[in-house]
C-alpha positions in Angstrom: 0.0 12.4 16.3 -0.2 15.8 14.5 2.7 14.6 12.2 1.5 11.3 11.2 -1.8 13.2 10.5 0.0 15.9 8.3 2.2 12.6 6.7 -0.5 10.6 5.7 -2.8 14.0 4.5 0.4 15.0 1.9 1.2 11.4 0.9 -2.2 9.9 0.7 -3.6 13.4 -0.6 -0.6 13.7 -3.7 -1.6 9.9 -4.6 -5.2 10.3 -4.3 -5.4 13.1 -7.3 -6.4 9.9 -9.5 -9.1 9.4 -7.4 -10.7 12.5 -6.7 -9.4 15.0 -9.5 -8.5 13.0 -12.6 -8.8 16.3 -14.6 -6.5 18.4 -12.7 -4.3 15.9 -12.7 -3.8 15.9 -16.7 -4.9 19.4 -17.2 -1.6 19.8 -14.6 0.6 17.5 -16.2 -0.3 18.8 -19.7 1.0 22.5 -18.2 3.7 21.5 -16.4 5.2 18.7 -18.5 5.1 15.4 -17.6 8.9 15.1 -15.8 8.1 18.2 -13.7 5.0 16.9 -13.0 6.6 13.9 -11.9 9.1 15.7 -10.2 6.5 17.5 -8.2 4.7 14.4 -7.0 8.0 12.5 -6.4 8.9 15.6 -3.4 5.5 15.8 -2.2 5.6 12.1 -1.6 8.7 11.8 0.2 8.2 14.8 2.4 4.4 12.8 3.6 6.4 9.6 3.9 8.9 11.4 6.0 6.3 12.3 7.8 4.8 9.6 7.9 7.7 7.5 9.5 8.4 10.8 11.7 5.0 11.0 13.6 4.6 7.1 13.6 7.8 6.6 15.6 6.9 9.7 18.4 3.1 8.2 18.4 4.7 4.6 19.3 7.0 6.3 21.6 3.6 7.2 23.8 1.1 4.6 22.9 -2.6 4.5 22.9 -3.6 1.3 23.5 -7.6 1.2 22.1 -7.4 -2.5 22.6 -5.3 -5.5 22.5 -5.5 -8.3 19.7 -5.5 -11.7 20.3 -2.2 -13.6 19.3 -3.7 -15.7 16.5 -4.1 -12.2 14.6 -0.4 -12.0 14.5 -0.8 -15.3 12.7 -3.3 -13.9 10.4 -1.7 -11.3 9.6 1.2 -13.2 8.1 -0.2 -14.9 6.2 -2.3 -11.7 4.9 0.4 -10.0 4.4 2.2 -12.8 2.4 -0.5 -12.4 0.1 0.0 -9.2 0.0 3.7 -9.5 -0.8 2.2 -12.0 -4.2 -0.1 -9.0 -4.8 2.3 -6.5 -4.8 5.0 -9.0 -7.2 1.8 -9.4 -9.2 1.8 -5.5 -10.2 5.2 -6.2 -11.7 5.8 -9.5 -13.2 4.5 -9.1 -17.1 1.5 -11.6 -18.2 0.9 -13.1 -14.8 -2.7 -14.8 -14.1 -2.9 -12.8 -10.9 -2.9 -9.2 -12.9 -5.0 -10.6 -15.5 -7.4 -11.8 -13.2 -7.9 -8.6 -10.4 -6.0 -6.0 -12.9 -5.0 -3.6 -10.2 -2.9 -6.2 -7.8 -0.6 -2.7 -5.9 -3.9 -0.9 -4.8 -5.1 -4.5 -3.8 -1.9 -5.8 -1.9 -2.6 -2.3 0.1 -5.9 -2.9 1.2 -4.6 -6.4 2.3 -1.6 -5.2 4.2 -3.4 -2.7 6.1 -6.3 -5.1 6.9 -3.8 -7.1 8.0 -2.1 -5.0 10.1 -5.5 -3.3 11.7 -6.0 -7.2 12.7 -2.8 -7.3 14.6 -2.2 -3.8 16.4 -4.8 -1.9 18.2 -3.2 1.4 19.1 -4.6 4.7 17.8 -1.1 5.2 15.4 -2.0 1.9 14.2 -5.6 2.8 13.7 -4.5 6.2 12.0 -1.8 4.6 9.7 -3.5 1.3 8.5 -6.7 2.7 8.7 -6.1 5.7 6.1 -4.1 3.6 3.9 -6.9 0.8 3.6 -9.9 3.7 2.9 -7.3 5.0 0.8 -6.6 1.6 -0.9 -10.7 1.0 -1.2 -10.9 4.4 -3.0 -8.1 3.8 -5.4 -9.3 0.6 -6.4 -12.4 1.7 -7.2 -11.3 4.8 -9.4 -9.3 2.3 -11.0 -12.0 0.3 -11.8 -14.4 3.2 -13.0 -11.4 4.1 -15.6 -10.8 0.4 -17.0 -14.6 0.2 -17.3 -14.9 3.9 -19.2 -11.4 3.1 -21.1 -12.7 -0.5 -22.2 -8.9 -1.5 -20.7 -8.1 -5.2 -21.6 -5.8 -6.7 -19.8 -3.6 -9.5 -21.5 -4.1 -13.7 -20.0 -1.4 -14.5 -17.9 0.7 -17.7 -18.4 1.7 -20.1 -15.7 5.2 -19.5 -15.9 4.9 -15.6 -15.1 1.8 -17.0 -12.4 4.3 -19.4 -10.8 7.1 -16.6 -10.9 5.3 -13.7 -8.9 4.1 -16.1 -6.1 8.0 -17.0 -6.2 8.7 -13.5 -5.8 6.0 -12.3 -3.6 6.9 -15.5 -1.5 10.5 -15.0 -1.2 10.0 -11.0 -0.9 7.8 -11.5 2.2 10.1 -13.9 3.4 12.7 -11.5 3.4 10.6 -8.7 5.1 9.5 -10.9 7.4 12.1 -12.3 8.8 14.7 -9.7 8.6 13.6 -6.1 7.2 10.7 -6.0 9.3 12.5 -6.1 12.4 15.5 -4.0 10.8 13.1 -0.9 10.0 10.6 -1.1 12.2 12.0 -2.5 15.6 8.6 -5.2 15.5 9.9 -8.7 15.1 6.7 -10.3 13.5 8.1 -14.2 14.4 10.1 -12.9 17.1 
């Protein structure tokens, strides 16, 4: 567990600077440059997702079962995570309704992933994992929020082609995942 721990502190920590120290976070990037500043954040991340995937797979290895879901959360969670899969097409197709609507669709498609996968799996590395990612996710969204409303950010209507097009994406994205990635990277077959 130690390594998932240290994972998620360095990844979660490096993208929670927006959250929790907006100022050193420019006053940094204003000193170090922008691409090295980049740079910087780009390692940091990798070496806490490393992590990250390192400790998760010797957690699973020796589980700690806190309890067991029922098997209707596994249908939940499928569907959530779909959702979450629109979400996250949401942050990138330009002048859809969804980003219009929510504005921050990445930090949201988070906090529904995890949700959705604290529904499904009840071990402590799940607990750890999706747990710190969703207070992470309810953090970030609320930063977010508190700089649109000081900024006076307006964010441009959507249109119902580029609507129709990220739940096309986010559809066929989780579909993809799903079905075949999921099981590929993870060794979980989520429809078996």
């Amino acid at each position: 567990m130690t390594l998932l721990i240290l994972g998620l502190i360095v990844f979660l920590g490096v993208h929670s600077t927006r959250i929790f120290a907006e100022g050193w976070r420019t006053a940094q990037r204003k000193r170090l440059g922008a691409g090295a500043w980049k740079g910087i954040y780009s390692v940091a991340s990798l070496a806490g997702l490393g992590l990250i995937i390192w400790g998760f797979g010797l957690a699973r290895q020796q589980p700690v079962v806190l309890w067991v879901s029922p098997v209707a959360m596994r249908h939940v969670a499928a569907l959530l995570t779909l959702i979450a899969f629109v979400l996250l097409a949401a942050a990138y197709v330009p002048r859809n309704a969804i980003k219009s609507r929510l504005h921050h669709p990445m930090v949201l498609s988070v906090k529904v992933w995890a949700f959705a996968h604290l529904l499904a799996n009840g071990r402590l590395a799940d607990v750890l994992l999706f747990g710190a990612f969703l207070a992470w996710a309810v953090a970030s969204f609320i930063a977010a929020q508190k700089r649109d409303r000081a900024a006076l950010t307006q964010y441009p209507a959507g249109t119902s082609g580029a609507t129709a097009a990220t739940v096309a994406v986010g559809a066929a994205a989780w579909a993809v995942f799903a079905f075949w990635l999921h099981g590929l990277l993870t060794g979980v077959r989520p429809f078996g």
